[in-house]
VEXPANU-91085 format. One line per 8 residues: number of its first residue (from 1); for each residue y, x, z of N, C-alpha, C. Coordinates in Angstrom, 1 decimal. Each point is the difference from the previous one (the first is absolute). Example, Ala and Ser with C-alpha at 12.3 -4.5 7.8 and 13.67 -1.06 7.14 Angstrom:
<atoms>
1> -5.7 13.2 7.8 1.2 -0.9 0.0 1.2 0.9 0.0; 1.1 -0.4 -0.7 1.1 0.9 0.0 1.1 -0.8 0.8
</atoms>
This chain:
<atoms>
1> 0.3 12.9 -18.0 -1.1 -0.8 0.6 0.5 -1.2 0.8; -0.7 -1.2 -0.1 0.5 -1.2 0.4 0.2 0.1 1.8; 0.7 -0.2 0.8 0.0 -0.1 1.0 -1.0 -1.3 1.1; -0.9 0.8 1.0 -0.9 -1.2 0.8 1.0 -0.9 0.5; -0.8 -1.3 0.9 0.9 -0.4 0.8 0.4 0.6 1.4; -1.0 0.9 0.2 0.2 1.0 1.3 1.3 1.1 -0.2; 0.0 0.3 -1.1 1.5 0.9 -0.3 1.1 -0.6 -0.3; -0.1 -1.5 -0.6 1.3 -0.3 0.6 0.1 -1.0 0.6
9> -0.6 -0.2 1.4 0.5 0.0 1.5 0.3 1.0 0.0; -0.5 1.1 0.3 0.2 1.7 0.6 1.8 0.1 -0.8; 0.3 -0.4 -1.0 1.1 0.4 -0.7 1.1 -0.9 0.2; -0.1 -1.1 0.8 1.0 -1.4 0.6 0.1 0.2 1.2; -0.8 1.0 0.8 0.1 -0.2 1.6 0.4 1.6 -0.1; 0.1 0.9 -0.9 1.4 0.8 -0.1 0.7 -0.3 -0.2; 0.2 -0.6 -0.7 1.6 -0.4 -0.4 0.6 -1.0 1.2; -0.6 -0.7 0.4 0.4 -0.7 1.8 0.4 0.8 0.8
17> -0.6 1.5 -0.4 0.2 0.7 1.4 0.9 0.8 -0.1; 0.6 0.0 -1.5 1.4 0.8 -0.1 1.5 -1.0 0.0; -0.6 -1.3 0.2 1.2 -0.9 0.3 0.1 0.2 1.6; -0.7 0.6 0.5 0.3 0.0 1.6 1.3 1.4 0.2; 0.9 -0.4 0.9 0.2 1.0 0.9 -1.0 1.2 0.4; 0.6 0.6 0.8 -0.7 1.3 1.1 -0.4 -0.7 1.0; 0.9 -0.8 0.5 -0.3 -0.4 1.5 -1.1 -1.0 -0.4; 0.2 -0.8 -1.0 -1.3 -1.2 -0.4 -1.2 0.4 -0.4
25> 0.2 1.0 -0.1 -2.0 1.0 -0.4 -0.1 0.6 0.8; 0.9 0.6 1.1 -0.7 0.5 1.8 -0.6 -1.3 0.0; 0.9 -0.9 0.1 -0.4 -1.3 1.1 -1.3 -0.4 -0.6; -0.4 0.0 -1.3 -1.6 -0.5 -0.3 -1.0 1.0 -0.3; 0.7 0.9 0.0 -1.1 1.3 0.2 -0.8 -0.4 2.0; 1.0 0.0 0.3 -0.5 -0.4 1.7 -1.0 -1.3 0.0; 0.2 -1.0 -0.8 -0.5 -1.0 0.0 -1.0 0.2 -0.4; -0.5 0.7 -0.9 -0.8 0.4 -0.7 -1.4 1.1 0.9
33> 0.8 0.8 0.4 -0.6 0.8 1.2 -0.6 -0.6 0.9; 0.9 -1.3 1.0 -0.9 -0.8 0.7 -0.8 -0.6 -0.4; -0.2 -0.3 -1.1 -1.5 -0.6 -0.2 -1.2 0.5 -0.4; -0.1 1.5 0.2 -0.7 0.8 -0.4 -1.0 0.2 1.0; -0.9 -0.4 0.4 -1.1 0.8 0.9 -0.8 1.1 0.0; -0.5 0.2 1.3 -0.6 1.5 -0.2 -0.7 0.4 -0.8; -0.6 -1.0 -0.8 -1.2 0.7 -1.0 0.3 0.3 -1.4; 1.8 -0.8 0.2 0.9 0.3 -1.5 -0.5 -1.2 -0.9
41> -0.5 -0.9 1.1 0.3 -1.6 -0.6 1.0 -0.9 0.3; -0.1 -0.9 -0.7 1.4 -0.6 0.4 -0.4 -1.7 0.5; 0.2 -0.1 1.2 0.5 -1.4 0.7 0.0 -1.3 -0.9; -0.5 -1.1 0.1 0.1 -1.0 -0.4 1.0 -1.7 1.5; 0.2 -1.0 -0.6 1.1 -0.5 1.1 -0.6 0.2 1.4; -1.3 0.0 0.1 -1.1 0.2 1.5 0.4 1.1 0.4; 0.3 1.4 -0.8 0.0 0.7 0.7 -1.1 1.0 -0.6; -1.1 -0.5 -0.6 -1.1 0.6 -0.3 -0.2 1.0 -1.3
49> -1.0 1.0 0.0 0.1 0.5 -1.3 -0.6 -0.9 -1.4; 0.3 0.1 -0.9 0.3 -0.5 -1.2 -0.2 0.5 -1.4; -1.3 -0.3 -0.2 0.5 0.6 -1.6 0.9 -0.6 -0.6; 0.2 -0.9 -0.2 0.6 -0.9 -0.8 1.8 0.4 0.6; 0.1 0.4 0.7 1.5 0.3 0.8 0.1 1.7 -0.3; -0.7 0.7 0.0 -0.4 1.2 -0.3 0.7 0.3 -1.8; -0.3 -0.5 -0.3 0.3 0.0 -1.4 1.5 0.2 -0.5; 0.5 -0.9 0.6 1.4 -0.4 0.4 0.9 1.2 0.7
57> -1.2 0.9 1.1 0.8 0.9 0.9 0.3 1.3 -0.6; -1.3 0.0 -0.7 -0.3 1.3 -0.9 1.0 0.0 -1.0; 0.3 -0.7 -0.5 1.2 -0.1 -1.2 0.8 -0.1 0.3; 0.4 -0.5 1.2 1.5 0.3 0.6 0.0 1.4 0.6; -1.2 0.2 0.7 0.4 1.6 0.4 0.1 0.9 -0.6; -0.3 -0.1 -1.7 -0.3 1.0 -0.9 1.7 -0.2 -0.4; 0.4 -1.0 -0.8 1.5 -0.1 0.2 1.0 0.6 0.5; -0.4 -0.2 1.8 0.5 0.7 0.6 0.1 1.3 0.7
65> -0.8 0.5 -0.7 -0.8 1.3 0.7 -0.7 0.3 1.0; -0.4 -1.2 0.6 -0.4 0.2 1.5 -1.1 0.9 -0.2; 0.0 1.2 0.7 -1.4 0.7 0.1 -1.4 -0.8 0.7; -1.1 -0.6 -0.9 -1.0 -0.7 0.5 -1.0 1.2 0.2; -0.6 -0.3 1.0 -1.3 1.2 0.1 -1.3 0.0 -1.3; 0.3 0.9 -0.9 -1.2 -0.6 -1.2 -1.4 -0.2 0.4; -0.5 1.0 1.1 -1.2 0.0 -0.1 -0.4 -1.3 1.1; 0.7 -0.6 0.7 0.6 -1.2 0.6 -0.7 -1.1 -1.1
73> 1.0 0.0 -1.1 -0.1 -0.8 -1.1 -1.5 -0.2 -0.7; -0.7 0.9 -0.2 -0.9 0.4 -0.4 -1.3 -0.5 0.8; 0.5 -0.1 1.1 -1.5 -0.5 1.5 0.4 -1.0 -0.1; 1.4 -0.9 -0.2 -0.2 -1.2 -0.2 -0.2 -0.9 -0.9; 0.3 0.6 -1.2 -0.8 -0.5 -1.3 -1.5 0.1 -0.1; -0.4 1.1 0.5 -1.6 0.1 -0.1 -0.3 -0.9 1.1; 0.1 -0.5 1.0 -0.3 -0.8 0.9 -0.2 -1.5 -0.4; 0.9 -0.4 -1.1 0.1 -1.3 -0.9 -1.4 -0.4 -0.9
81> -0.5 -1.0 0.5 -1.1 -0.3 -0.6 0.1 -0.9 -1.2; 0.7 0.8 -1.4 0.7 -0.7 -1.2 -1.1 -0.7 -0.8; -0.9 0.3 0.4 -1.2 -0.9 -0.8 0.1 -1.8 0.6; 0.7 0.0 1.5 -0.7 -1.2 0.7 1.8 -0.6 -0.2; 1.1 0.6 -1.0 1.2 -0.9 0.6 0.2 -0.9 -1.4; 1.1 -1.2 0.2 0.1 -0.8 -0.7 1.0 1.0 -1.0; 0.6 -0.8 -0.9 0.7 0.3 -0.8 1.0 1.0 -0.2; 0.9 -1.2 1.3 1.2 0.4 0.2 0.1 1.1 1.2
89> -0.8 0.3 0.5 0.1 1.2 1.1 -1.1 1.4 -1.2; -0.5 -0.4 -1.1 -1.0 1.1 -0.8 1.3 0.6 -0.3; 0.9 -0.7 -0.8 1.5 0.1 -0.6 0.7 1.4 1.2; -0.1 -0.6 0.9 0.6 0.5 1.0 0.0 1.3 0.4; -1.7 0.2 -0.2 -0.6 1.0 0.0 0.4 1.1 -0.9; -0.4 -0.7 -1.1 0.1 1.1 -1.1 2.0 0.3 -0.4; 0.5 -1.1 0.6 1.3 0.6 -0.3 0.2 1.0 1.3; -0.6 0.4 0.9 0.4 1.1 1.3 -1.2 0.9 -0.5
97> -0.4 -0.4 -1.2 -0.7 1.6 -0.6 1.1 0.8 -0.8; 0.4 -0.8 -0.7 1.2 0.5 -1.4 1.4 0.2 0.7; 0.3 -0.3 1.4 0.9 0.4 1.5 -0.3 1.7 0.0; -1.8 -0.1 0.3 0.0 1.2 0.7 0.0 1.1 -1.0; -0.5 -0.3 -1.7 0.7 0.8 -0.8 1.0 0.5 0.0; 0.7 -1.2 -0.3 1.8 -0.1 -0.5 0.4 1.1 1.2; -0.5 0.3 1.1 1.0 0.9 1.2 -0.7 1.2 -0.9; -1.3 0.3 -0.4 -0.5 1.6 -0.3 0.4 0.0 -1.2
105> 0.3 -0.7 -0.9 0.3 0.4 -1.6 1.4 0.2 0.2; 0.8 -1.2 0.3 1.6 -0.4 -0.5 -0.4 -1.0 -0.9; 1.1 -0.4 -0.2 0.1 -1.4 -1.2 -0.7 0.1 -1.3; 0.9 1.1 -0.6 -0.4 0.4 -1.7 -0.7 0.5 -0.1; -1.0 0.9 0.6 -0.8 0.5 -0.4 -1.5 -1.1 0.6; 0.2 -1.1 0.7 -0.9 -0.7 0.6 0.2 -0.7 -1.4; 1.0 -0.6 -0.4 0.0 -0.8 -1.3 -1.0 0.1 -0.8; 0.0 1.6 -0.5 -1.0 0.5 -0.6 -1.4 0.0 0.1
113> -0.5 0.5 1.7 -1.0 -0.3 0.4 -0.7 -1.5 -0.1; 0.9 -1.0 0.1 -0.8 -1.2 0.6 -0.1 -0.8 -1.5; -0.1 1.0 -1.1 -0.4 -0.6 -1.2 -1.6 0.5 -0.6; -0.7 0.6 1.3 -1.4 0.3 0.3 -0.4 -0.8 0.6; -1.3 -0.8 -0.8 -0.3 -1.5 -0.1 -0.7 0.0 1.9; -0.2 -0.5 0.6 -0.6 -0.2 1.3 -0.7 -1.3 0.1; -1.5 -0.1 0.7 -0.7 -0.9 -0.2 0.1 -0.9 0.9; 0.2 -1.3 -0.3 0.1 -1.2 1.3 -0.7 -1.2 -0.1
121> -0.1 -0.3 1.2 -1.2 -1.6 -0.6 0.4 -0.8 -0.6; -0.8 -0.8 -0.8 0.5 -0.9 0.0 0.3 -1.5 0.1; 0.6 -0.6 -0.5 0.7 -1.4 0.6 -0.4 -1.1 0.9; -1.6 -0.3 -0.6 -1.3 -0.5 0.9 -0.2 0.3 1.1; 0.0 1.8 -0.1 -0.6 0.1 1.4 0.7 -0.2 1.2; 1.1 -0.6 0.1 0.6 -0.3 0.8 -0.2 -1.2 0.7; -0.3 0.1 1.4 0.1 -0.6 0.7 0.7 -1.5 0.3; 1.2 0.5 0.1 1.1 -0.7 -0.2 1.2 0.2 -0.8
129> 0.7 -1.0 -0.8 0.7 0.1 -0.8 1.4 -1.3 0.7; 1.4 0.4 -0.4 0.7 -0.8 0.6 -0.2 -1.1 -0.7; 0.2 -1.4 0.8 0.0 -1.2 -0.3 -1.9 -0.6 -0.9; -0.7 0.9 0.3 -1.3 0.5 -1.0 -0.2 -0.6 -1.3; 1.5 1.1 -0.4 -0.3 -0.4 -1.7 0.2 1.4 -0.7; -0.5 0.3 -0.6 0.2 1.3 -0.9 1.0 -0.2 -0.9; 0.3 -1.0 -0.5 0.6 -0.3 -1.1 2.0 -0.4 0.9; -0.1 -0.6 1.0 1.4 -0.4 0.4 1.0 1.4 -0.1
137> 1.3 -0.2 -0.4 0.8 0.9 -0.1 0.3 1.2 1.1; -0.3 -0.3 1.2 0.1 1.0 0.6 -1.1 1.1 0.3; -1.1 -0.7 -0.2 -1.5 0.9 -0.7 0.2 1.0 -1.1; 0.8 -0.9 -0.8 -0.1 0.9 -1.1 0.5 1.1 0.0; 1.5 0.1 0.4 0.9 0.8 0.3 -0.4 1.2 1.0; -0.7 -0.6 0.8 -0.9 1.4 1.5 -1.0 0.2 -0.7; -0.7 -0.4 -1.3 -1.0 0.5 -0.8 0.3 0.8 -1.3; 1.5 0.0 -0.3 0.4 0.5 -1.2 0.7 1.4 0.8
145> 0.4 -0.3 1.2 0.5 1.5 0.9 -0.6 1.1 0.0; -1.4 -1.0 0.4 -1.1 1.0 0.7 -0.4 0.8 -1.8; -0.4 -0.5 -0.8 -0.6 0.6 -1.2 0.9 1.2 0.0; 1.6 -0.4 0.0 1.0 1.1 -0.7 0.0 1.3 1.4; -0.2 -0.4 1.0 -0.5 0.8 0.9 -0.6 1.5 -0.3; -1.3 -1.1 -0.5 -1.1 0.7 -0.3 -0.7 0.5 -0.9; 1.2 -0.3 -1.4 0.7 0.5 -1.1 -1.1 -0.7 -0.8; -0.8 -1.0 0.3 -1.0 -0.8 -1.1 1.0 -0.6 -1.1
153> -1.2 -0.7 -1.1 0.3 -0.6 -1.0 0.5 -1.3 0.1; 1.6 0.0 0.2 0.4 -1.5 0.1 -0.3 -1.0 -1.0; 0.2 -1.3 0.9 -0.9 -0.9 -0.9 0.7 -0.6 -1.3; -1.2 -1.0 -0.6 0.7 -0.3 -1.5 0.9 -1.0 0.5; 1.4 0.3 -0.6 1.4 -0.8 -0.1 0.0 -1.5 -0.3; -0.9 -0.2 -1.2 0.0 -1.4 -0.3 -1.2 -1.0 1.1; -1.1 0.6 0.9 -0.4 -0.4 0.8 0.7 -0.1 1.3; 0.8 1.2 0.7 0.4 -0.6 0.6 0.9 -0.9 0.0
161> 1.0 0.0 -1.3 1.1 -1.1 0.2 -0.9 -1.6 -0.1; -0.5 0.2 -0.8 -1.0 -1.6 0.1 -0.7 -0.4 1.1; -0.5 1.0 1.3 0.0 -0.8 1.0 1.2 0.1 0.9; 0.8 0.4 0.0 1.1 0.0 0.8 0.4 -1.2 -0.4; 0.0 -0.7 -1.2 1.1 -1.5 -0.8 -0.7 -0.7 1.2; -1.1 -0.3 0.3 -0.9 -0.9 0.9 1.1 -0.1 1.3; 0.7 0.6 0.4 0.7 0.0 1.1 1.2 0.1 0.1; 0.8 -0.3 -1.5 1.0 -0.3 -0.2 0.8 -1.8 0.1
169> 0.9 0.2 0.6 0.1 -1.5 0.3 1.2 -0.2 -1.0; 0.4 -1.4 0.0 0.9 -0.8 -0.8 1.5 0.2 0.0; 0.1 0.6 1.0 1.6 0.7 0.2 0.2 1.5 -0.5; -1.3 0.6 0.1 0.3 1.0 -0.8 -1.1 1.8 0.9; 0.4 -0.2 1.3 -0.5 0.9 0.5 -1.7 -0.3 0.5; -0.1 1.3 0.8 -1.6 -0.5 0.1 -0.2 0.0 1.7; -1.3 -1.1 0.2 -0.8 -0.4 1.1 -1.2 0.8 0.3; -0.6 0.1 1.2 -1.0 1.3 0.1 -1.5 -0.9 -0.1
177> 0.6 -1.5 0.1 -1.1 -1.4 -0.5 -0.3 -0.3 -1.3; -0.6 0.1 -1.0 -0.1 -0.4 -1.4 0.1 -1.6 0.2; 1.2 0.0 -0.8 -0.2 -1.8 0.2 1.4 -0.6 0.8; -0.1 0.7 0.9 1.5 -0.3 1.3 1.5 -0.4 -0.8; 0.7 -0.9 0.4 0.5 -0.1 -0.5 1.7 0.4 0.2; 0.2 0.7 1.3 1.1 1.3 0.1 -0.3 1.0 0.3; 0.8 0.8 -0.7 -0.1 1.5 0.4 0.7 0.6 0.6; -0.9 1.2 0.5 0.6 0.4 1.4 0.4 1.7 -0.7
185> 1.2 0.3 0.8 0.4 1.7 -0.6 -1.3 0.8 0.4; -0.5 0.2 0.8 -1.1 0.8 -0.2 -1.0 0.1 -0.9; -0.6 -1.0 -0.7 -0.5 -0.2 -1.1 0.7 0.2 -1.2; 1.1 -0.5 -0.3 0.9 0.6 -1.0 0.1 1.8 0.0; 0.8 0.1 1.1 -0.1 1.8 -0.7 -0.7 0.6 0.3; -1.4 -0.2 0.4 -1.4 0.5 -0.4 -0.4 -0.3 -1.4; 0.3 -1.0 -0.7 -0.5 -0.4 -1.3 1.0 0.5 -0.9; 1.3 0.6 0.3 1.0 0.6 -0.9 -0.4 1.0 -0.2
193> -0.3 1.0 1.3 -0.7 1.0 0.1 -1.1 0.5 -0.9; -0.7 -0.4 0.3 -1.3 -0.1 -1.1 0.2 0.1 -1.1; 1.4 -1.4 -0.3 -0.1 -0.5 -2.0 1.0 1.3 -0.2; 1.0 0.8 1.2 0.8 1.0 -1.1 -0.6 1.0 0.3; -1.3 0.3 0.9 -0.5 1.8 -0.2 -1.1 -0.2 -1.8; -0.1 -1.7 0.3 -1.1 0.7 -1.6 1.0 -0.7 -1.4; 1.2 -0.4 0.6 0.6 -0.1 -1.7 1.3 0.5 0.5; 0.5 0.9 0.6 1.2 0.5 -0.2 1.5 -0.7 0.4
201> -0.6 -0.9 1.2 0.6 -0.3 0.1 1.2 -1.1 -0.5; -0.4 -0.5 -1.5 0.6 -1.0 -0.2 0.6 -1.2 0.3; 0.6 -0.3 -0.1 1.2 -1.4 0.8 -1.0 -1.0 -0.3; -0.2 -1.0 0.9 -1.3 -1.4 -0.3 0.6 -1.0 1.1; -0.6 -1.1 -0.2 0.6 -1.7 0.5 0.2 0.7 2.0; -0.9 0.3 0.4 -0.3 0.1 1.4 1.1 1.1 0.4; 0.4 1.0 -0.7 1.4 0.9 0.3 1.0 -0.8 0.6; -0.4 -1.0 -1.4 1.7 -1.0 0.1 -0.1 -0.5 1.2
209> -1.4 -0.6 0.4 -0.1 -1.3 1.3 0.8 1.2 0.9; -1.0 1.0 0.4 0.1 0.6 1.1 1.3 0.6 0.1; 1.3 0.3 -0.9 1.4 0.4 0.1 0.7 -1.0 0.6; -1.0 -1.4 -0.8 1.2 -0.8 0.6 -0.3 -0.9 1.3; -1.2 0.4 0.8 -0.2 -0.6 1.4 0.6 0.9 1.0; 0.7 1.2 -0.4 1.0 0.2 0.9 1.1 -0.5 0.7; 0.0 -0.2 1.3 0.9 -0.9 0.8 1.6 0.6 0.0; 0.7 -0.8 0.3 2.0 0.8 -0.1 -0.1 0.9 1.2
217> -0.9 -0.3 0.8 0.2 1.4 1.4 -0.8 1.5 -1.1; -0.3 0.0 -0.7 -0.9 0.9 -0.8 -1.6 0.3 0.5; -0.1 -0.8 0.4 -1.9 0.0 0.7 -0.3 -1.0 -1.0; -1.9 0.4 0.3 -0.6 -0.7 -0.7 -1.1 -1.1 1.3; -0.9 -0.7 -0.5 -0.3 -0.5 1.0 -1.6 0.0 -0.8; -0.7 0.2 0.9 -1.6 -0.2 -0.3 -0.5 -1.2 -0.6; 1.0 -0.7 -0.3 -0.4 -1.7 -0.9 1.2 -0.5 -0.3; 0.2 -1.3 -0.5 0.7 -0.7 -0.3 0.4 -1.0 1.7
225> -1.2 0.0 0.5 0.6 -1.0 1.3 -0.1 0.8 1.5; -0.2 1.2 -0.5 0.2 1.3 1.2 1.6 -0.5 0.6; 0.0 -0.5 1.2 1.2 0.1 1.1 1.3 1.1 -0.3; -0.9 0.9 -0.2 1.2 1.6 -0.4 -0.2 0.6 -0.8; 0.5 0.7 -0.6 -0.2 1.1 -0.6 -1.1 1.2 1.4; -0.4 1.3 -0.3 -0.4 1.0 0.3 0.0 1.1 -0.5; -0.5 1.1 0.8 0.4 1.5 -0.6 -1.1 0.3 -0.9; -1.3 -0.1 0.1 -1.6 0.3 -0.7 0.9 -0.5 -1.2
233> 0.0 -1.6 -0.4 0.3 -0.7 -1.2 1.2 0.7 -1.1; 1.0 0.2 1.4 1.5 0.5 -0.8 -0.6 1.8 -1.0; -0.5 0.6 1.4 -0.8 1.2 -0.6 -0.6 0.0 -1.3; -1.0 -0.6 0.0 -1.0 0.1 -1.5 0.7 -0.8 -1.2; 1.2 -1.1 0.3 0.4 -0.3 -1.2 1.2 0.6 -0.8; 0.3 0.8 1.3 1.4 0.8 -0.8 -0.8 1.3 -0.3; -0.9 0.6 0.3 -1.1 1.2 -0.6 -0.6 -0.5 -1.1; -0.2 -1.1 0.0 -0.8 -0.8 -1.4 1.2 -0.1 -1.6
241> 1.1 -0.5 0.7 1.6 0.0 -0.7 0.2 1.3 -0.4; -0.1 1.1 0.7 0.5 0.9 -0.5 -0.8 1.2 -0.9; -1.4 -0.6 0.1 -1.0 0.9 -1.1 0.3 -0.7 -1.3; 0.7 -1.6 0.3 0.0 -0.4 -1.6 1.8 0.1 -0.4; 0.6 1.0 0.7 1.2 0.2 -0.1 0.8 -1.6 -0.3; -0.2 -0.6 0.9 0.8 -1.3 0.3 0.9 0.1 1.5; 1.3 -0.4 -0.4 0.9 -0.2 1.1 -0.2 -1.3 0.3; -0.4 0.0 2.0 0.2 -1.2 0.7 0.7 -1.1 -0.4
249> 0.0 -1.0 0.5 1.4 -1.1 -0.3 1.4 0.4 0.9; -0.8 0.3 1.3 1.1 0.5 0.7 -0.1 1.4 0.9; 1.3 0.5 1.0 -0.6 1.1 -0.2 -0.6 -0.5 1.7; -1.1 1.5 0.2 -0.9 -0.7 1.3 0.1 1.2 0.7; 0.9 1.1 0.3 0.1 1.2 0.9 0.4 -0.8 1.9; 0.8 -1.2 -0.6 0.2 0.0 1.8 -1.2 -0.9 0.2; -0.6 -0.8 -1.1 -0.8 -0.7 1.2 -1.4 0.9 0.4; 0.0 1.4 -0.6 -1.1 1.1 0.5 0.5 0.3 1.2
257> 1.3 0.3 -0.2 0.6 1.3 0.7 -0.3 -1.3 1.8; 0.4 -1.2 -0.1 0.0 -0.7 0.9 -1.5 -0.6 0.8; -0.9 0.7 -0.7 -1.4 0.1 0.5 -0.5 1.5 1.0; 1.3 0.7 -0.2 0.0 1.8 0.5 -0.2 -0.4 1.4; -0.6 0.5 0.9 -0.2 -0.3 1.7 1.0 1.3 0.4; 0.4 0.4 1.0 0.5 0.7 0.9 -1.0 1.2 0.3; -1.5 -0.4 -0.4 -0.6 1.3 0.7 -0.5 0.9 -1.7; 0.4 -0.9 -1.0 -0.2 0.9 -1.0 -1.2 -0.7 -1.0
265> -0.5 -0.8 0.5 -0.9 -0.9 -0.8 0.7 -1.1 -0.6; -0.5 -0.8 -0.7 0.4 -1.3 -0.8 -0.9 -1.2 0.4; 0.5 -1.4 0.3 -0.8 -0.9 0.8 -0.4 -0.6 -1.4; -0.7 -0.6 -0.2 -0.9 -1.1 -1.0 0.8 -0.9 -0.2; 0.8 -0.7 1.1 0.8 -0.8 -0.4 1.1 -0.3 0.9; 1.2 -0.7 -0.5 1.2 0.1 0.8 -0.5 -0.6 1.8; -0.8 -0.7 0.2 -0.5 -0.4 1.0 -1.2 1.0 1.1; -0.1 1.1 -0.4 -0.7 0.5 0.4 0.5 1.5 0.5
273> -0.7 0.3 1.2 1.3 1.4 0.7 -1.6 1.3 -0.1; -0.9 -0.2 -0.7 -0.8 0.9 0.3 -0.4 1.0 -1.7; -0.4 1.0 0.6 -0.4 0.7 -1.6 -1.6 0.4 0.1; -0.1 1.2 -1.1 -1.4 0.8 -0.3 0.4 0.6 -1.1; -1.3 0.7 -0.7 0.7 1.2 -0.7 -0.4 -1.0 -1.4; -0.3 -1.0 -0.4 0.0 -1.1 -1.1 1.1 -0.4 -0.1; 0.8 -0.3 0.7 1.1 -1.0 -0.2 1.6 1.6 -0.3; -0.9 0.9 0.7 1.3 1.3 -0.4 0.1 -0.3 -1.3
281> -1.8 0.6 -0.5 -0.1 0.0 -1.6 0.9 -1.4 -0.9; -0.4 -0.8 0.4 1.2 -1.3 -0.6 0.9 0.2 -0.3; 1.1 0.3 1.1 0.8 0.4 0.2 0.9 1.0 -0.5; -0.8 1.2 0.1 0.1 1.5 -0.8 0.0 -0.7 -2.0; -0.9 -0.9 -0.4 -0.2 0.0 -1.0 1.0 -1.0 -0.6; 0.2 -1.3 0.8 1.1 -1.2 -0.6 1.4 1.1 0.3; 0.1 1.3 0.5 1.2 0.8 -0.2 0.2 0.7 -1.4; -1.2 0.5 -0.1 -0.1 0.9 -1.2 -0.6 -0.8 -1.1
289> 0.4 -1.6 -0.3 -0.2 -0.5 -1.1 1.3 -0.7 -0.1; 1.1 -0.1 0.4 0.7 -0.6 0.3 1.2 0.3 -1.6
</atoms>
């Protein structure tokens, strides 16, 4: 059976977590822990509970085994008013549903299960949509998740690649603007994403861009005229590199490893001394795609 894109994150942010030491998985297990609140939600940079931060905690905790309180879990998902949220927090949602499986099933036998179709709205009724376009690559990608989620009928291949081309630019990778004329890595390996869960992943023009906007420090940078490289960017393009089994240009372990904080988190960028349980995930994942 073809693998979602939810199982392999789940299967890169193990493999991160067996490049660690003993003492380096205490130290983020703790980090991990503090951001956990009473209700077995997880903290966002305020401080505050979070779905959207939640999502992130729960799959780190499950990782890590942290014992979360289920029935905890459960008051706070039913408290979530998924009818009234945008997209990207619905996503959210429903991935701290397939969390709170994944802890009662296990892995393989949830595999199994989550190929029992589940009903979700759809695309319209949304509220809000990022950047409000249904069609921009990063839409598509949190709309192609959610289906495999929820084990629906993925869409027709030759539709979506014909509107993804709309947002392909002249250099090669893609813009989240149809029309724009650079592209930014986030839009790129959202739109890889997509083009290799519905053809297998084959090698195409925008692989090439995106191997080769890798910088000699081994980071990637959120654009072409991004100041730095970052960890989000470095993250999803060497996770994007390594579902199409392409090696980097160069290698990129110290410039992750040099984003690691002292308390166990990973900062967003070399300029920045603070974390959350999103930027672990980064982190944990530009390890285990490496």
């Amino acid at each position: 059976m073809k693998q979602t894109i939810s199982f392999r994150l789940i299967r890169r942010l193990e493999a991160g977590k067996k490049r660690l030491s003993p003492e380096a998985q205490h130290l983020m297990r703790d980090f991990i822990a503090s951001q956990c609140l009473a209700d077995s939600s997880f903290k966002n940079r305020r401080g505050e509970s979070d779905l959207y931060y939640t999502a992130f905690g729960w799959l780190l905790s499950y990782l890590w085994k942290l014992p979360l309180n289920k029935q905890q879990q459960a008051t706070y998902l039913a408290q979530r008013q998924s009818d009234h949220l945008d997209l990207v927090h619905y996503v959210a949602y429903r991935r701290c549903q397939l969390l709170q499986r994944l802890s009662h099933f296990g892995q393989i036998p949830l595999f199994f299960e989550m190929h029992r179709r589940q009903p979700m709205p759809s695309l319209a009724s949304f509220a809000s949509l990022p950047l409000d376009d249904p069609w921009s690559p990063y839409t598509r990608f949190l709309w192609l998740s959610l289906q495999e989620d929820c084990a629906q009928p993925l869409p027709d291949s030759q539709v979506e690649l014909a509107s993804l081309a709309r947002y392909q630019t002249a250099e090669g990778g893609y813009a989240n603007v149809a029309g724009w004329a650079t592209a930014s890595t986030n839009a790129t390996t959202a739109a890889l994403t997509v083009i290799g869960q519905l053809t297998n992943y084959l090698p195409n023009a925008a692989l090439t861009y995106l191997r080769n906007s890798q910088q000699p420090t081994g980071g990637f940078s959120a654009t072409a005229v991004s100041p730095m490289p970052d960890l989000l960017s470095t993250a999803t393009a060497l996770f994007t590199l390594k579902n199409y089994g392409v090696t980097p240009c160069y290698p990129a372990s110290d410039f992750v490893e040099a984003h690691w904080l002292p308390n166990g988190g990973f900062a967003p960028t070399l300029l920045e001394e603070e974390s959350d349980v999103e930027y672990l995930f980064y982190g944990l994942l530009a390890l285990g795609s490496l």
